[in-house]
Backbone as JSON, one array per atom type, in Angstrom:
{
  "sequence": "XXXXXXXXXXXXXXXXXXXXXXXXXXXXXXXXXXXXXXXXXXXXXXXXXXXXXXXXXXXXXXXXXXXXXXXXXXXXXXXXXXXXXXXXXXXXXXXXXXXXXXXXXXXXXXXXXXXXXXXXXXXXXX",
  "N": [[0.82, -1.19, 0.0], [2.14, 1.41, 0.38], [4.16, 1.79, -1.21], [1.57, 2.14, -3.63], [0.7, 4.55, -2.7], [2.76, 6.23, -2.73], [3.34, 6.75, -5.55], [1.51, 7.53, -6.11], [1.12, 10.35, -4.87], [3.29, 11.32, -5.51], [3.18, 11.3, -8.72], [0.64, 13.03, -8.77], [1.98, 15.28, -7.68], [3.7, 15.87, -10.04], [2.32, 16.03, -11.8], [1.11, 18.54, -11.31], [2.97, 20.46, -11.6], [3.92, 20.11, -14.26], [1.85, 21.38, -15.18], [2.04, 23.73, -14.37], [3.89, 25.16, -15.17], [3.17, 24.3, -17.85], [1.35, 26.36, -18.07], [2.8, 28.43, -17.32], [4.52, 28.56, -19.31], [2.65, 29.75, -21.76], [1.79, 32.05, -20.68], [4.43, 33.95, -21.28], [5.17, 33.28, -23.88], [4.38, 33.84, -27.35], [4.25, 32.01, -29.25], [3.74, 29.34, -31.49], [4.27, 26.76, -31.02], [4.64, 24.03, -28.74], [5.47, 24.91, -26.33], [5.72, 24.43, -23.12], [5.29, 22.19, -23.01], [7.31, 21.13, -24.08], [9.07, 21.93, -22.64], [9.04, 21.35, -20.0], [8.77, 18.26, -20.73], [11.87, 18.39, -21.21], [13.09, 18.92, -18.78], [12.02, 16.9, -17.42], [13.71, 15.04, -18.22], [16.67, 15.9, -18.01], [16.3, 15.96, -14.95], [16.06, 12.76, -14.68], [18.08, 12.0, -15.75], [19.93, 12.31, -14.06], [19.26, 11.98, -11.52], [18.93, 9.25, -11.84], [21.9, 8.62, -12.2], [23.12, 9.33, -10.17], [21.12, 7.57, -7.98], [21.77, 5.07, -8.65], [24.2, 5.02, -7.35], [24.02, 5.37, -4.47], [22.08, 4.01, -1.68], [18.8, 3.86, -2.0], [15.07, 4.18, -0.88], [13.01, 1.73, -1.88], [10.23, 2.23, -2.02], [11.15, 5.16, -2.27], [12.13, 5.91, -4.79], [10.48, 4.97, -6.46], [8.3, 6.76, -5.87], [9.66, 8.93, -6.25], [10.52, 8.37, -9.45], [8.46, 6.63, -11.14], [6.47, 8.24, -10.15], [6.7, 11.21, -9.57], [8.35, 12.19, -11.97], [7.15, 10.5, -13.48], [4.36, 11.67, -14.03], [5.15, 14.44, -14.12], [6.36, 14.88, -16.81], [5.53, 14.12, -20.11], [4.43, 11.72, -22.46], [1.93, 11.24, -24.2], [1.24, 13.89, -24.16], [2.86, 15.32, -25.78], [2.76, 13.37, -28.06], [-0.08, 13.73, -28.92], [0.29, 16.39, -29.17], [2.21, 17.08, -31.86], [0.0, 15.09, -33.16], [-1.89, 16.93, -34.17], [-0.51, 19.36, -34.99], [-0.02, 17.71, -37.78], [-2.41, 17.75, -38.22], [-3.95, 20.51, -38.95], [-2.07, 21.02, -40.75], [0.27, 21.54, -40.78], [2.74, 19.92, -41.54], [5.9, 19.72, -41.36], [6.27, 21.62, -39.11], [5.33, 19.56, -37.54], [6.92, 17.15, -37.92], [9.4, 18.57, -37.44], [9.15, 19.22, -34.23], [9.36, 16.67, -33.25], [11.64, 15.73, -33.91], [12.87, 17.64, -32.77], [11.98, 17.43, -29.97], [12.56, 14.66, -29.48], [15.72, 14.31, -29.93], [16.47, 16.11, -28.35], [15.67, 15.47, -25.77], [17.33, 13.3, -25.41], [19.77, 13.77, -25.27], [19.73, 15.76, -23.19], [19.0, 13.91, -21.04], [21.42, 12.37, -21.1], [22.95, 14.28, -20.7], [22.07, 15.53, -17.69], [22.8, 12.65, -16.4], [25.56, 13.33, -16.76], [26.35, 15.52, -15.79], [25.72, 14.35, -12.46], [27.55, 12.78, -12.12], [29.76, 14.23, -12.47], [29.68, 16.14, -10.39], [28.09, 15.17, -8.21], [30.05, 13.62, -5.62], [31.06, 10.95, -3.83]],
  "CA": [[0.0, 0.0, 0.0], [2.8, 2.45, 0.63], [4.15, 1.91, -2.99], [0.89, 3.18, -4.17], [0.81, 5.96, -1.96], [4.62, 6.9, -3.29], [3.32, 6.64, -6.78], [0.11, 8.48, -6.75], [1.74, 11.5, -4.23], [4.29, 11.71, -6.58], [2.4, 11.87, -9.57], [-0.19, 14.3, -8.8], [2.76, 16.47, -7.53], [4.86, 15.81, -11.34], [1.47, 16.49, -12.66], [0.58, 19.89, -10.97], [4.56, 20.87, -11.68], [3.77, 20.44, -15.93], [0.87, 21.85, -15.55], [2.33, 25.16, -13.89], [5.12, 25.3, -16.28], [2.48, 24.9, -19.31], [0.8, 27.54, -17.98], [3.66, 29.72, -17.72], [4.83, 29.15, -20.78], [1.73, 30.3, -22.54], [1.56, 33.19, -20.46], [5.4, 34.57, -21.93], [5.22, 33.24, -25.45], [3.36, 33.62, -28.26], [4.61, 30.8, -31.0], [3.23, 28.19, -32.42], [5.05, 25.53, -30.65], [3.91, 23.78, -27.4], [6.87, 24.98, -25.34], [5.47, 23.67, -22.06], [5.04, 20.17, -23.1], [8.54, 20.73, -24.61], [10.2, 22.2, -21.26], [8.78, 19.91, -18.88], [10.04, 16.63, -21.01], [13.37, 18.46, -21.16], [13.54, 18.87, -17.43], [11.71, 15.36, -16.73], [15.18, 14.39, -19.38], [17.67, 15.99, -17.19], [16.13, 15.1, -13.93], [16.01, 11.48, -14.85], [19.33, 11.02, -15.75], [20.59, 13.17, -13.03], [18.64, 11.51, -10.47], [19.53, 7.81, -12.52], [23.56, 8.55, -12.04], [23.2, 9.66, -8.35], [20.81, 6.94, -7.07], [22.65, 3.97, -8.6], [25.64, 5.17, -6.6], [23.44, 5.56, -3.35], [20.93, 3.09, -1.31], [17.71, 4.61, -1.28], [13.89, 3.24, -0.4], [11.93, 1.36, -3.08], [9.31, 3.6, -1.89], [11.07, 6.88, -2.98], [12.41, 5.41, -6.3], [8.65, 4.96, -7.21], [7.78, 8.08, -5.65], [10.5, 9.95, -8.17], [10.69, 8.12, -11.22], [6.86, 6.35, -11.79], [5.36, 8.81, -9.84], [6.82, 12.38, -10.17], [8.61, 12.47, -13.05], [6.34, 10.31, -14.95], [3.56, 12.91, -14.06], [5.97, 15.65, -14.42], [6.54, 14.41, -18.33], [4.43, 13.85, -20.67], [4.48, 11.37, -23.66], [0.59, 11.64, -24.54], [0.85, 15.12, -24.77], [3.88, 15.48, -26.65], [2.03, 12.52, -29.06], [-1.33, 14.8, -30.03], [0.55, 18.01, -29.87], [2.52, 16.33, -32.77], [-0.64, 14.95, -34.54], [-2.35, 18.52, -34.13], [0.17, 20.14, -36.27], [-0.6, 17.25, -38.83], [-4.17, 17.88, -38.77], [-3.68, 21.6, -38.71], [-1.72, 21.61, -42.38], [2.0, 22.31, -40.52], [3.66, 18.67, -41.27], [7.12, 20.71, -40.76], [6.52, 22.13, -37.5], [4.93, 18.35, -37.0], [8.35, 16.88, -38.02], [10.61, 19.63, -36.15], [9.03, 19.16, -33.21], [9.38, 15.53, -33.11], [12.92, 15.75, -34.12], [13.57, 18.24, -31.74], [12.05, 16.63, -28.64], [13.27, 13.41, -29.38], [16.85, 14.38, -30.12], [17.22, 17.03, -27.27], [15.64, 14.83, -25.1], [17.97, 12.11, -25.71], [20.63, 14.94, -25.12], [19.45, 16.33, -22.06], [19.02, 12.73, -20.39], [22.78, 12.44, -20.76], [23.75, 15.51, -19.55], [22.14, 15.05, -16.33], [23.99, 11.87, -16.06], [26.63, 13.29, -17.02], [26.22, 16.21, -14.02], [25.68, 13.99, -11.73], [29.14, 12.35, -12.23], [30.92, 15.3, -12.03], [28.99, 16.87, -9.25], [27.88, 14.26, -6.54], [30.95, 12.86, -4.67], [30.3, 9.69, -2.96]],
  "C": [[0.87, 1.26, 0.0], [3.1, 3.17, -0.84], [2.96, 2.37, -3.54], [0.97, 4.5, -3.71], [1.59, 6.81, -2.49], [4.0, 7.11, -4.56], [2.31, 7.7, -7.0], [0.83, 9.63, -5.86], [2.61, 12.12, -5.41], [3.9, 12.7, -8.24], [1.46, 13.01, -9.39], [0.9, 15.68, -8.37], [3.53, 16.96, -9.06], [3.53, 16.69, -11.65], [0.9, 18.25, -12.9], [2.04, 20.63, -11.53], [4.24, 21.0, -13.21], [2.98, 21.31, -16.09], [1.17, 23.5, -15.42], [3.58, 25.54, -14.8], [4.53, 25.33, -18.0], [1.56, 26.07, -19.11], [1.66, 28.95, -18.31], [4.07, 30.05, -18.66], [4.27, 29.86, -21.69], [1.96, 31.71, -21.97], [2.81, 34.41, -21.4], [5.66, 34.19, -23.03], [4.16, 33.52, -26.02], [3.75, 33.14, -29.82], [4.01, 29.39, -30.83], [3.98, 26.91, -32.24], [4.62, 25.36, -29.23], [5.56, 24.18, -26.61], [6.51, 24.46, -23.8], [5.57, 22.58, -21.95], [6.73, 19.93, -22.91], [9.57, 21.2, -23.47], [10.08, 21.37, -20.5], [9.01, 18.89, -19.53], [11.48, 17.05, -20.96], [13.66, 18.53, -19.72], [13.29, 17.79, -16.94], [13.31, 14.66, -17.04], [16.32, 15.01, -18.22], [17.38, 15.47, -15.93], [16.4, 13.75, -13.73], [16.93, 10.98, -14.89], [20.25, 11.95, -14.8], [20.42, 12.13, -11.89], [19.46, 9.6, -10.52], [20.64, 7.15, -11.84], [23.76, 8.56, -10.13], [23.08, 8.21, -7.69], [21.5, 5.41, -7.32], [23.97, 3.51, -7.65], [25.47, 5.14, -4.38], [22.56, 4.94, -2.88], [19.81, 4.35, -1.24], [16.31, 3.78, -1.46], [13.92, 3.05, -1.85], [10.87, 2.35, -3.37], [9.83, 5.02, -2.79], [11.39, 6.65, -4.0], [11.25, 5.5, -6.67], [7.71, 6.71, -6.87], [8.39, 9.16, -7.06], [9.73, 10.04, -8.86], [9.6, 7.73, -11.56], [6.36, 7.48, -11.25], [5.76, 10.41, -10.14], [7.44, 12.7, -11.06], [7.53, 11.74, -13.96], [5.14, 11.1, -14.94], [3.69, 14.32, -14.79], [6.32, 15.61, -16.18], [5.86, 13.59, -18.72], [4.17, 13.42, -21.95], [3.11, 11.67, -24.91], [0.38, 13.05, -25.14], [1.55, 15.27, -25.84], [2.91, 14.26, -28.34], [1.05, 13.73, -29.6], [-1.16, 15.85, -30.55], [1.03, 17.38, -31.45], [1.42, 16.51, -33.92], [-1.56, 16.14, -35.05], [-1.91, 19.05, -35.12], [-0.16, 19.17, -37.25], [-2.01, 17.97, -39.44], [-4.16, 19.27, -39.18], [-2.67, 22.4, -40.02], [-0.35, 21.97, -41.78], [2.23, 20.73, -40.35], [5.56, 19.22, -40.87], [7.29, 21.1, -39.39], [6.2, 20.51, -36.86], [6.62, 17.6, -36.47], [9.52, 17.56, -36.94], [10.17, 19.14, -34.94], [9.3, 17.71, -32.4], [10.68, 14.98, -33.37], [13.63, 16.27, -33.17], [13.39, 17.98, -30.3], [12.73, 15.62, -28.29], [15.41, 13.28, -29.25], [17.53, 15.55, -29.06], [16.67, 16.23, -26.48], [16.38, 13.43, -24.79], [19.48, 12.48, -24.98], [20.98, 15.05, -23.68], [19.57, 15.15, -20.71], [20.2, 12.25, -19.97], [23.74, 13.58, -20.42], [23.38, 15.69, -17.92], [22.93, 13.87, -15.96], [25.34, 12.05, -15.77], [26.94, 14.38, -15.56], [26.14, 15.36, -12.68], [27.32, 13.12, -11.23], [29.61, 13.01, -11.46], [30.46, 15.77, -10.53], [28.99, 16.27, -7.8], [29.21, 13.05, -6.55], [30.7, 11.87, -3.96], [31.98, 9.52, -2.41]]
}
């Protein structure tokens, strides 16, 4: 029962965290690209492999592992969205921005995942 607990806490916290970050974004842009979706997977992407490099190196609960990684980062990032925004621009006559965006999440998120790793190296001393 705890493990749920860890998972759903978690999540609804990742979840409220995208959600306040797609808000903000809207509020200071105005382009034609989901930049919220696309900040919060780049920060879920560094977190993840930040967090990854650290906790391998460090005992920590089962519990908070699930709390994190299923529960607040996978809240906190968001494949679903990132998916419709995507087919949106299809439907919407921009296969280009469709493409870019799907190029550019995927390939900075790929990026970003190993640069937290790679911070965490350098950074946390054990």
């Amino acid at each position: 029962m705890l493990k749920i607990l860890a998972i759903a806490l978690g999540g609804g916290i990742g979840s409220l965290g995208r959600y306040s970050i797609a808000r903000l974004a809207d509020r200071f842009t105005d382009v034609n690209f989901p930049l919220g979706t696309f900040a919060a997977n780049l920060l879920g992407c560094l977190l993840i492999g930040f967090f990854w490099n650290w906790f391998d190196r460090v005992h920590i609960s089962n519990e908070f592992r699930l709390f994190l990684f299923t529960g607040f980062l996978g809240g906190f990032t968001t494949f679903s969205t990132f998916a419709r925004e995507s087919i949106q621009f299809f439907k919407a006559g921009e296969p280009l921005h469709a493409f870019g965006y799907i190029l550019v999440s995927n390939t900075f998120g790929l990026l970003v995942v190993a640069a937290g790793f790679m911070l965490a190296e350098r950074y946390i001393r054990l």
